[in-house]
C-alpha positions as CSV (number, residue, x, y, z in Angstrom):
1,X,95.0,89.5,71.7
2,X,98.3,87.9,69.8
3,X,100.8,88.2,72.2
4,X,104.6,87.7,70.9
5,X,107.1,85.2,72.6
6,X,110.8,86.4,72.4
7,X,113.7,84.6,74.3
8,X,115.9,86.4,76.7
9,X,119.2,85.6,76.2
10,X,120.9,84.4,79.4
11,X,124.8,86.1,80.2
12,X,127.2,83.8,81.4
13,X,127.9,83.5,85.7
14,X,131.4,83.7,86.6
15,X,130.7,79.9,87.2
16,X,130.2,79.0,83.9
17,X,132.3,81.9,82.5
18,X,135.8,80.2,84.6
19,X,134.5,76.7,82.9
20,X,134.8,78.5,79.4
21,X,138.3,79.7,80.3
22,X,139.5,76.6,81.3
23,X,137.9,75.1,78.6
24,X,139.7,77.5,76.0
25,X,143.1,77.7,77.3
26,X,143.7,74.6,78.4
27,X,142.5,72.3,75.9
28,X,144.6,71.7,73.1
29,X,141.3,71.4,70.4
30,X,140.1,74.9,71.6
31,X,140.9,77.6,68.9
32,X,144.2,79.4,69.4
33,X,144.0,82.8,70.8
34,X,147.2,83.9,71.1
35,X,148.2,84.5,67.4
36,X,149.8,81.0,67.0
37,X,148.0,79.4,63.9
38,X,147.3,75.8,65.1
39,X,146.9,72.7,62.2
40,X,144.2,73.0,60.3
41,X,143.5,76.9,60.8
42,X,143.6,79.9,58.7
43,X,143.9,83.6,59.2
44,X,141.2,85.8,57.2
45,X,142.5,87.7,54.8
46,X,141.1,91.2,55.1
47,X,140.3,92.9,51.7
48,X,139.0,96.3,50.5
49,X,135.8,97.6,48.5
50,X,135.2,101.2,47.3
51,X,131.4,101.9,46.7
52,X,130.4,103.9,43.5
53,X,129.7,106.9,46.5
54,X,133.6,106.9,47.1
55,X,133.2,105.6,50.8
56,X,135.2,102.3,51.6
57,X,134.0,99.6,54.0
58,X,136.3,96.6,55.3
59,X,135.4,93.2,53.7
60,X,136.6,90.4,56.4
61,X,134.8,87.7,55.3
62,X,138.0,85.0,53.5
63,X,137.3,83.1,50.0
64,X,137.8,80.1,52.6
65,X,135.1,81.6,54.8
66,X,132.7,82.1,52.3
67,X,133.0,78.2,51.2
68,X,131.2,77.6,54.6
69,X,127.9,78.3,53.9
70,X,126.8,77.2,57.1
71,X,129.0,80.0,58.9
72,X,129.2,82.4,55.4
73,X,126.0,82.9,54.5
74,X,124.7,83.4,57.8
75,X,126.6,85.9,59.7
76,X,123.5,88.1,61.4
77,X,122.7,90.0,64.2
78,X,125.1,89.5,67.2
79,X,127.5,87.4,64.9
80,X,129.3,90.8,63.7
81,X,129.7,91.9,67.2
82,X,131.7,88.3,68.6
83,X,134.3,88.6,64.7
84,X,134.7,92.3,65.7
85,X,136.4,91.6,69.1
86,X,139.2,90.0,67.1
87,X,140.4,93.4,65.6
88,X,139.4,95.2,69.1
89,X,141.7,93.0,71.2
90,X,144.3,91.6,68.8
91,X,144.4,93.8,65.9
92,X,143.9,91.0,63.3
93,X,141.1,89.0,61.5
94,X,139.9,86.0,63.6
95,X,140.9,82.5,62.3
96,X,138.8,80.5,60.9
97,X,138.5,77.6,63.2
98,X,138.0,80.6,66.1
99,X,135.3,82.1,64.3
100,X,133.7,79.1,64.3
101,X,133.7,78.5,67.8
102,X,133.2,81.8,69.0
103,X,129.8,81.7,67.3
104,X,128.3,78.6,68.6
105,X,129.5,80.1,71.8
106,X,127.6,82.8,70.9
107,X,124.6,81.2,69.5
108,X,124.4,79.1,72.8
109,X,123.7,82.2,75.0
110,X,127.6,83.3,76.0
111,X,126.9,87.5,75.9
112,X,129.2,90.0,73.8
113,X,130.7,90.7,77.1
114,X,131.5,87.4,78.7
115,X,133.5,85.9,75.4
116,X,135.2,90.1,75.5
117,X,136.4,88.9,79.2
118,X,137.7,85.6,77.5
119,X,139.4,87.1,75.3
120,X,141.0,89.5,77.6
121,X,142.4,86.3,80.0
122,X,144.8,85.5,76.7
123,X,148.1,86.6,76.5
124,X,147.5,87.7,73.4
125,X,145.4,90.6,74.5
126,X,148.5,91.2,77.3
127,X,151.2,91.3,74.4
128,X,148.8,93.8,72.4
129,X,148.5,96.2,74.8
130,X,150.9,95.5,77.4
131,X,151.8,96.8,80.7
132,X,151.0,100.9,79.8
133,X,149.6,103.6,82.0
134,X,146.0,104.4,81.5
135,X,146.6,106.9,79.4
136,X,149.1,105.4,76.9
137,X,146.6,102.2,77.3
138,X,143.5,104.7,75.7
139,X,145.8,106.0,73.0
140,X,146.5,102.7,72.1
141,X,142.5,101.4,72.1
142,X,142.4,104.2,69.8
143,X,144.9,103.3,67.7
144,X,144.4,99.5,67.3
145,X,140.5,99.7,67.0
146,X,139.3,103.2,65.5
147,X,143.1,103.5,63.5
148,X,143.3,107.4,64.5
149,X,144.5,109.1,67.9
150,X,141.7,110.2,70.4
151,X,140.1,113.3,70.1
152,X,140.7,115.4,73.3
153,X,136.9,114.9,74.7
154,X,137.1,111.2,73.9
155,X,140.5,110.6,75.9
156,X,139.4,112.4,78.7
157,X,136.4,110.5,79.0
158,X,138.1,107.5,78.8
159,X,140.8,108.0,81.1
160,X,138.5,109.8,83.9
161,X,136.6,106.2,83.7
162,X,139.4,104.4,84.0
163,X,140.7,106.7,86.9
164,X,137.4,107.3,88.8
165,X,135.3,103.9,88.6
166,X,135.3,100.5,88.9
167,X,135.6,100.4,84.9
168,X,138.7,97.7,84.1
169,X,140.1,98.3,80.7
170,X,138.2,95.2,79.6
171,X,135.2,97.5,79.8
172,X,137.4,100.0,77.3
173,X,137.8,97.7,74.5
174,X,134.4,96.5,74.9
175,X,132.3,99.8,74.7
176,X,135.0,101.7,72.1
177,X,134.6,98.4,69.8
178,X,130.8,98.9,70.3
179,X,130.9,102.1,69.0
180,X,129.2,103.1,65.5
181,X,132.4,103.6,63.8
182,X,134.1,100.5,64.3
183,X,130.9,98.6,63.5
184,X,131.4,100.8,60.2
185,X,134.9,100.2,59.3
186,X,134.6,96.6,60.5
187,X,130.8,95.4,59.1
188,X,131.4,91.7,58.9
189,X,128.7,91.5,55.5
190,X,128.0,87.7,54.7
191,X,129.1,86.3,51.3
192,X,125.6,86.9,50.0
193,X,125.5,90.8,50.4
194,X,129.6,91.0,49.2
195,X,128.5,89.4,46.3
196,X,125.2,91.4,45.7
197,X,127.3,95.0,47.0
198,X,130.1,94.4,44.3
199,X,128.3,93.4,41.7
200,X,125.8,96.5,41.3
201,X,126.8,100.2,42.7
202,X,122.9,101.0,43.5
203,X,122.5,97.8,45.5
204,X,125.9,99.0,47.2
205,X,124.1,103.2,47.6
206,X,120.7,101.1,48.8
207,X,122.6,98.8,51.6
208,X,124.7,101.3,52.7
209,X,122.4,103.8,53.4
210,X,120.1,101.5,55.3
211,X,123.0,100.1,57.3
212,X,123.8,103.4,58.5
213,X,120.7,104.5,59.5
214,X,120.3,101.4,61.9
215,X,124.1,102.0,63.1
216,X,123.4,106.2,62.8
217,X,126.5,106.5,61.1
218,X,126.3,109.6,58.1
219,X,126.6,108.1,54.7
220,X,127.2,109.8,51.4
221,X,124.4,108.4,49.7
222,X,121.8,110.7,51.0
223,X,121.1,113.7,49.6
224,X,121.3,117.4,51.6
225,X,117.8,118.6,50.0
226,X,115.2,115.5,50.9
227,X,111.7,115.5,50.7
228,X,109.5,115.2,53.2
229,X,108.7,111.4,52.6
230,X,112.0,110.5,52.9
231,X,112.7,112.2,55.6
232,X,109.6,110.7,57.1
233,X,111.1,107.1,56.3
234,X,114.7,108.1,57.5
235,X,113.2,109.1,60.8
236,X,111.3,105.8,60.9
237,X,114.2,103.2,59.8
238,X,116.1,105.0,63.0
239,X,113.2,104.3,65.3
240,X,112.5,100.6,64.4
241,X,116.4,99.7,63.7
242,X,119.6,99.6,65.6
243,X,122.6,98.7,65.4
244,X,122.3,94.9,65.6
245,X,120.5,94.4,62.4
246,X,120.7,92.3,59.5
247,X,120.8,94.0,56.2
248,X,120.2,91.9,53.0
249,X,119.3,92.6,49.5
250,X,115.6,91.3,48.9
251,X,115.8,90.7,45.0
252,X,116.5,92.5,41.6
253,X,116.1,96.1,41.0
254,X,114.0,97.4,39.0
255,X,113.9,100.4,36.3
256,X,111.4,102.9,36.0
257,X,112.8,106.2,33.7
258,X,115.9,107.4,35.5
259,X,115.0,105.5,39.0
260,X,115.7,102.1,39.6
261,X,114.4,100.7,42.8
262,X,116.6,97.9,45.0
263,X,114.5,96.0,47.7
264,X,116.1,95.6,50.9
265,X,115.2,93.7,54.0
266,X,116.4,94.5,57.2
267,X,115.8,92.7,60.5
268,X,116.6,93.1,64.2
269,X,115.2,90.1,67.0
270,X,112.9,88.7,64.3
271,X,110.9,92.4,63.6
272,X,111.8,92.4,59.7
273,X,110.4,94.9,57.3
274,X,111.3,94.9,53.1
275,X,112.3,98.9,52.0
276,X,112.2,99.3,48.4
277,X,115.0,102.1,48.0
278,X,114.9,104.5,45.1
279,X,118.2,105.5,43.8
280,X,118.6,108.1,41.2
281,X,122.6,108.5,39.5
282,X,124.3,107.1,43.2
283,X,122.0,108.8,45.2
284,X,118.8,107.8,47.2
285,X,115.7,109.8,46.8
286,X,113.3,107.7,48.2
287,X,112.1,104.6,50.6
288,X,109.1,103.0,50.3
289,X,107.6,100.7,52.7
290,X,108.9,102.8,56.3
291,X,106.4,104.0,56.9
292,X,103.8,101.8,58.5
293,X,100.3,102.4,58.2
294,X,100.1,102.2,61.9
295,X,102.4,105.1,63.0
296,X,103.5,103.1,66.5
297,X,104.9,100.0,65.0
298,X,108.4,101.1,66.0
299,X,107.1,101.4,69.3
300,X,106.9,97.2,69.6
301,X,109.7,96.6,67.3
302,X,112.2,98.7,70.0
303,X,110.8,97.1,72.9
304,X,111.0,93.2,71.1
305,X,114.6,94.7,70.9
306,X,115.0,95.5,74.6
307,X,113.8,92.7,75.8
308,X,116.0,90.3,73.7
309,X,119.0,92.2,75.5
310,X,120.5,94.6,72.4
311,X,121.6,97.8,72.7
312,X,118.4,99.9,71.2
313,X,120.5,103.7,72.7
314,X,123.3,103.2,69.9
315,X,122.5,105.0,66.4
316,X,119.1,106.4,67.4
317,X,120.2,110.2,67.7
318,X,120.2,110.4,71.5
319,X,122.9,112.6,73.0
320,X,125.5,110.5,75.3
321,X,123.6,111.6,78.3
322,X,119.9,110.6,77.1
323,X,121.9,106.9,75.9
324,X,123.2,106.1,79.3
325,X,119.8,106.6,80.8
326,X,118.2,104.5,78.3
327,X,120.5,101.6,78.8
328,X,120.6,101.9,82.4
329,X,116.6,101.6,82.1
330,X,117.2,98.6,79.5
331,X,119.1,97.0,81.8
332,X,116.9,96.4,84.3
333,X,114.4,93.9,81.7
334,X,116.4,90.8,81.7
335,X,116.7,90.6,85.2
336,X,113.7,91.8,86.3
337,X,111.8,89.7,84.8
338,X,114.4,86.7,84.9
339,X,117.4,86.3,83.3
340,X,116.6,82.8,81.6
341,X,113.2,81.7,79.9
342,X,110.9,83.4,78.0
343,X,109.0,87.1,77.8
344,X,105.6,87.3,76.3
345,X,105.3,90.9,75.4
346,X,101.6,92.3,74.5
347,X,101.1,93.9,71.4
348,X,100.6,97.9,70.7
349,X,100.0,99.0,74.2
350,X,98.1,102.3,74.9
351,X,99.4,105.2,73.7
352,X,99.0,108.8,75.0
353,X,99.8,112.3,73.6
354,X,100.6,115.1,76.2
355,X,102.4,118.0,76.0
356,X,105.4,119.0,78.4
357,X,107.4,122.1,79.0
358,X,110.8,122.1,79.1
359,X,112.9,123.0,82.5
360,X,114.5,125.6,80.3
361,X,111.4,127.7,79.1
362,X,111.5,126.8,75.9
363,X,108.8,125.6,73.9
364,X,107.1,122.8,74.8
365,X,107.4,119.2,73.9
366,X,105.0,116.9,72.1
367,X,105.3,114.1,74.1
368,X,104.1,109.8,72.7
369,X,104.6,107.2,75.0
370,X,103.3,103.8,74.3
371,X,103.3,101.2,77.4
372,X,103.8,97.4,77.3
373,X,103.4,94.6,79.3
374,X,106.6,92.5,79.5
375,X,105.9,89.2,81.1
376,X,108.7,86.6,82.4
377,X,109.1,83.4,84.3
378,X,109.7,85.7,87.9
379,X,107.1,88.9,87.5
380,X,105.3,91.1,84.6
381,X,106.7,94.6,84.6
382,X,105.8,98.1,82.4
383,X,108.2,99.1,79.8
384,X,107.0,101.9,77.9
385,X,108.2,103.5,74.9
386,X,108.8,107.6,74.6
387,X,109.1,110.1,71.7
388,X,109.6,113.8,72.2
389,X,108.3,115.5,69.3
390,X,108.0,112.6,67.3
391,X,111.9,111.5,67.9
392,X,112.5,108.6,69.9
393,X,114.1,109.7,73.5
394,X,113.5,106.6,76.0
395,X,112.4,103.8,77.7
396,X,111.2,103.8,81.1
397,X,110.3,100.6,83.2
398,X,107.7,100.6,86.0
399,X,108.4,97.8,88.5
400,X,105.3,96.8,90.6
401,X,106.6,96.3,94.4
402,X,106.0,92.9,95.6
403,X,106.7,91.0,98.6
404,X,106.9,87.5,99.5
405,X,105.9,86.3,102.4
406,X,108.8,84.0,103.9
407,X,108.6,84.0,107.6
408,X,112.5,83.7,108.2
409,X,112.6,80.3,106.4
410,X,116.1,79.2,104.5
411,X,117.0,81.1,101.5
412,X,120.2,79.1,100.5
413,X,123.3,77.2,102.0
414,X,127.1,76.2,102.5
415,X,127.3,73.2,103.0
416,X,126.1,72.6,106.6
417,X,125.6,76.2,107.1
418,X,121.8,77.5,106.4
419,X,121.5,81.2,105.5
420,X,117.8,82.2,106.4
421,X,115.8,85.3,105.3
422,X,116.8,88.2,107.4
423,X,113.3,89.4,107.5
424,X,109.6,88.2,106.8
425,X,109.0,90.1,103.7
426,X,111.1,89.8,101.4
427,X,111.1,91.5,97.5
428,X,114.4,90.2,96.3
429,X,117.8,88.7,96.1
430,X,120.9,89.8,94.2
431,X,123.8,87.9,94.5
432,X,127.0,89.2,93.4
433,X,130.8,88.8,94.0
434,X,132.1,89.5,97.6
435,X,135.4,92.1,98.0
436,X,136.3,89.2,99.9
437,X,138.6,86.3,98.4
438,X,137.7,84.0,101.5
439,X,133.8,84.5,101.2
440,X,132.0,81.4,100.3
441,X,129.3,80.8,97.2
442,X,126.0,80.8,98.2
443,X,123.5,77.8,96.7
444,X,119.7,79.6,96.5
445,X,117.0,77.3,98.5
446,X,113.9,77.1,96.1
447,X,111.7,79.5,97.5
448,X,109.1,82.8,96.5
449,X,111.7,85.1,96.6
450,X,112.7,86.2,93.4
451,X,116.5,86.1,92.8
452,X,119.0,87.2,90.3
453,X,122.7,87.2,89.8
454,X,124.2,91.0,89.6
455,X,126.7,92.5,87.0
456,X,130.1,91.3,87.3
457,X,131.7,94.1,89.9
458,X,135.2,93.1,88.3
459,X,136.2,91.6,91.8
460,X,137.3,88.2,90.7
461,X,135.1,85.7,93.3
462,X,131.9,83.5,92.7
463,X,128.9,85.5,91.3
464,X,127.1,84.3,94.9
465,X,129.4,85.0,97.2
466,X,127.7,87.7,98.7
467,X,123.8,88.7,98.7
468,X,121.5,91.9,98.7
469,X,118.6,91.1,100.2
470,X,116.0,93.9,99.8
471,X,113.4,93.7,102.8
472,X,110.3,95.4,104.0
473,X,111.5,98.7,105.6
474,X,109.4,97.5,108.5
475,X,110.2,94.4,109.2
476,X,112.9,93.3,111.9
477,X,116.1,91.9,111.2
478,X,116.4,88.4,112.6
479,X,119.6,86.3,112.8
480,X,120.3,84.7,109.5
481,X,122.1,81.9,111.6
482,X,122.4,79.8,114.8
483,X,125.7,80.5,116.3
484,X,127.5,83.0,118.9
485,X,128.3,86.6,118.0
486,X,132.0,87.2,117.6
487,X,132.2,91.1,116.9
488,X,128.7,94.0,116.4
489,X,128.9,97.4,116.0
490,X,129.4,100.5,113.8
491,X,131.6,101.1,110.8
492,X,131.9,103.3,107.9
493,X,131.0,102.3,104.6
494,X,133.1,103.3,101.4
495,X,135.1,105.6,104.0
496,X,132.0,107.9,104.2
497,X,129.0,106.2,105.7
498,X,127.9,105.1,109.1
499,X,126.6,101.9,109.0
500,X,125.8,98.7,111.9
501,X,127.5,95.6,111.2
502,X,127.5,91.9,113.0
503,X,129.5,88.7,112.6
504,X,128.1,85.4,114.1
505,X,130.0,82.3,114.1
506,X,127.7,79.8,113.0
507,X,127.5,76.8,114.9
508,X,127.7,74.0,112.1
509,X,130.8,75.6,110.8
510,X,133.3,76.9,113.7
511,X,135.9,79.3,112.1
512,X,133.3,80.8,109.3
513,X,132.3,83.9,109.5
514,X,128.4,85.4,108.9
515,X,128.2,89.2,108.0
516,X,125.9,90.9,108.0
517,X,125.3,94.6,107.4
518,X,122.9,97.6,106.3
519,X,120.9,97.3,109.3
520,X,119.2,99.9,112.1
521,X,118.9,99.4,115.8
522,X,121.9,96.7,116.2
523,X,120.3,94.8,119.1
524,X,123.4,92.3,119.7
525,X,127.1,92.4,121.5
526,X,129.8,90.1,121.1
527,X,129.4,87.0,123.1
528,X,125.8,86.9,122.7
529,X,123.7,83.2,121.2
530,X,121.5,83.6,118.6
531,X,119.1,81.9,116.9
532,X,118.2,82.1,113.0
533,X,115.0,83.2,112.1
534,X,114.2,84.2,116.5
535,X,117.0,86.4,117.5
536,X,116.1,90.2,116.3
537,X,119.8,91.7,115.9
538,X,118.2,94.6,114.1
539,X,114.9,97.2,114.0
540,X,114.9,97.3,110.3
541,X,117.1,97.6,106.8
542,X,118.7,100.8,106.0
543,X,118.0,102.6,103.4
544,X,121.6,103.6,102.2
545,X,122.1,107.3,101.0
546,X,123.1,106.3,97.1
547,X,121.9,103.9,94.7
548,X,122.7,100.3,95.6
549,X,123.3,97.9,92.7
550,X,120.4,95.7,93.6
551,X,118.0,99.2,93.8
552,X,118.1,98.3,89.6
553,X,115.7,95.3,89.5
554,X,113.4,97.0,92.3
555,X,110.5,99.0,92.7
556,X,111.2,102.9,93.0
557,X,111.3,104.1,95.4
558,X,113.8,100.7,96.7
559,X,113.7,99.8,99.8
560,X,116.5,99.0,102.1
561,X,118.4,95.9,101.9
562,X,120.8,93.5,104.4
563,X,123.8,92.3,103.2
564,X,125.2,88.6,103.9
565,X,128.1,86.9,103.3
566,X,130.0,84.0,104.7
567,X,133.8,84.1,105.0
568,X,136.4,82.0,105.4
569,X,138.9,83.8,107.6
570,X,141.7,81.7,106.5
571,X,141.8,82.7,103.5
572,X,143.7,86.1,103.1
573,X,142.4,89.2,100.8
574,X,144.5,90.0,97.8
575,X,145.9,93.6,98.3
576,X,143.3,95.5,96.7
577,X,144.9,99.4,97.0
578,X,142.0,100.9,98.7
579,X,141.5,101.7,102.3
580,X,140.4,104.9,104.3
């Protein structure tokens, strides 16, 4: 069997990410950020274009841009999405020079929303949107990067995030400049398609309508009466293509009576496919080659997607709630089966037919799933690929449960401190940032056990300063360190839950602190020696009543897990707001 070999793009650690920063702000050669134009740059000069339709697009690429074919003619994919965050967080056009280096950054495996966070540390993005309540800051996102005030569901949404979760308004600008219409008004076309587009109003009906049915924006190039073979091809451009994708004219059109007939090629994570579009007097009647012969193709195409790390929820026709499922499920590839390297993905799976009911009694669902074998550097895991009545509506990911064997041996260090496994089996790690400023980063031992570095939680430490280590529920909790126990008992988690907790002092580092917490049967006091790897402090992990950011890149059900972290006490916690 052919098996295809995709890269997973890697996201940047807050390591690498403060390196950028540094890098940007405080070199003199990096591009400017803050609106000053440095020697040697130039603003873009945005420009206009109506389409024969009547519906206008925003053409941001310069007359000095396009003179660079190296960066002109080869604006694809992702590149749309790293010029876009210019207008989302400074409301202008990105300079030249910027553009430039925001690409490569780009192109060397920075994600969308590491450069968004280095954009955000500029004072440029402070004088845009200044010091503003959340609510004035939303109608202001709306302003600068949809140009229209928020509709009354939209601003609620927005400001409940902002007021209920962790979600900084970083995370605003990001996901509203992600939406479909700002990739509209804002489509970043290379000089080939501008030139192709203004030169000939069908080529202009044929691009447009394929770029919105991978962005599953409306378009007035589609007629209200269709027939059944385009609406057969519409339905399977949506399936194979999202937003991400490159859309380029393919060649001349050609004439045949009243129809002339503009090939277009469109591509997304190398899956590329060349629709000849039929367009009668400014109108599209017809797309010929959408529909493959085998009828699961898209099945392959959306998963190649998914396991490159794009967004395949956005333009498919799912509701918000059947999107945030799919990219919560998405989510969980990349780091599953490891962040860095490479996935071979099988071919065409199996794919089964069933029929479902619905909860609500009405009538029942035609249900396709097609499953796949995703196989990284760390594990293989299932992905597979549903459609509900021939409409795509999800991805689900089987995780196979797993434990390494590791005896209590060392699973990373501080300096002279050695953290050990707090149990004998062992599934995984997650490292993520402490809540603590004076909690030290932890350096992974090489070992079984797979690892992975969590989400930014917005909490501004080192990506290892803390670690989730998901365990066997059976297995006893053994002392992660040699030292003597300075406090041990019971506090409440999040001002809600019970939970045990114990701090050692480790012996190769007097003053540092070792937590540890999520853990039965605390079998320590203060004053007591132990040893790492011997002591038992604890029965077993517990299973915490709510979904732990680790229980992601596990198998379901997830098991417990026992948190570790190593502080410094002298260093003191910025005032954070919260408390019980």
């Amino acid at each position: 069997m052919v098996r295809v070999r995709r890269v997973v793009r890697r996201s940047l650690t807050i390591a690498v990410l403060a390196t950028l920063l540094v890098t940007v702000f405080a070199n003199p050669e990096a591009p400017a950020l803050a609106g000053e134009k440095r020697p040697g740059t130039e603003i873009l000069d945005p420009g206009s274009r109506t389409s024969a339709g009547g519906s206008s697009s925003t053409a941001v690429v310069s007359a000095s841009l396009r003179d660079l074919d190296e960066l002109g003619a080869s604006l694809s994919v992702g590149h749309g999405d790293v010029l876009r965050l210019y207008w989302a967080f400074f409301e202008r056009d990105p300079d030249l020079s910027g553009a430039r280096y925001w690409i490569d950054v780009f192109n060397d495996g920075a994600s969308i929303d590491a450069i968004a966070f280095a954009f955000s540390s500029s004072a440029e993005f402070r004088q845009t949107y200044g010091a503003t309540s959340d609510r004035d800051f939303v109608r202001i996102v709306y302003a600068n990067v949809l140009g229209r005030q928020p509709d009354s569901s939209g601003f609620a949404y927005w400001t409940g995030l902002l007021r209920e979760t962790p979600a900084t308004r970083v995370d605003v600008v990001r996901w509203i400049s992600g939406s479909t219409e700002f990739i509209a008004a804002h489509p970043f076309r290379s000089e080939t398609v501008r030139r192709a587009v203004d030169a000939d109003s069908d080529v202009a009906a044929a691009v447009d309508v394929v770029e919105s049915l991978a962005l599953g924006r409306s378009t007035g190039y589609l007629p209200q009466n269709r027939s059944d073979g385009l609406s057969a091809a519409i339905e399977n451009v949506r399936k194979r293509f999202g937003a991400f994708s490159t859309v380029v004219p393919a060649g001349a059109c050609t004439v045949s009576g009243q129809v002339r007939s503009c090939p277009i090629a469109i591509s997304e994570v190398g899956v590329t496919a060349t629709l000849i579009v039929q367009v009668v007097q400014g109108q599209v009647v017809g797309i010929d080659g959408a529909v493959e012969a085998n009828p699961d193709a898209w099945a392959l195409d959306l998963i190649h997607a998914a396991v490159a790390g794009r967004d395949i929820a956005d333009g498919r026709g799912l509701s918000p709630e059947a999107a945030a499922i799919v990219r919560a499920n998405v989510a969980r590839i990349a780091p599953t089966i490891g962040a860095t390297g490479t996935a071979v993905l099988a071919p065409l799976g199996d794919c089964s037919d069933s029929v479902v009911s619905t909860p609500t009694g009405g009538s029942a669902i035609e249900r396709r799933a097609c499953s796949f074998d995703v196989t990284g550097p760390v594990m293989t895991i299932s992905v597979e690929a549903v459609t509900h009545n021939g409409v795509f509506a999800g991805v689900n990911i089987i995780v196979p449960r797993h434990y390494a064997e590791q005896n209590y041996t060392p699973y990373a260090t501080i300096g002279d401190v050695i953290l050990h496994h707090p149990a004998d089996r062992v599934e995984r790690i997650g490292f993520h940032e402490s809540g603590h400023d004076g909690s030290q980063a932890q350096i992974p031992v090489k070992s079984d056990t797979k690892i992975m570095t969590m989400r930014s939680r917005n909490r501004g430490n080192d990506s290892h300063s803390a670690a989730d280590i998901v365990v066997h529920p059976e297995a006893q909790i053994r002392a992660p360190v040699t030292g003597t126990v300075l406090r041990a008992g019971t506090y409440t988690l999040y001002c809600k839950y019970s939970d045990h907790y114990l701090v050692i002092e480790p012996d190769t580092r007097p003053g540092f602190e070792v937590k540890v917490l999520h853990f039965e049967g605390l079998a320590v006091a203060k004053g007591d020696r132990v040893v790492a790897g011997q002591t038992v402090v604890g029965s077993n992990a517990r299973k915490l009543p709510f979904n732990s950011q680790v229980d992601d890149f596990t198998a379901d059900p997830s098991s417990g897990h026992i948190h570790i972290e190593v502080v410094d006490p002298s260093i003191p916690d910025r005032p954070s707001g919260g408390g019980c």
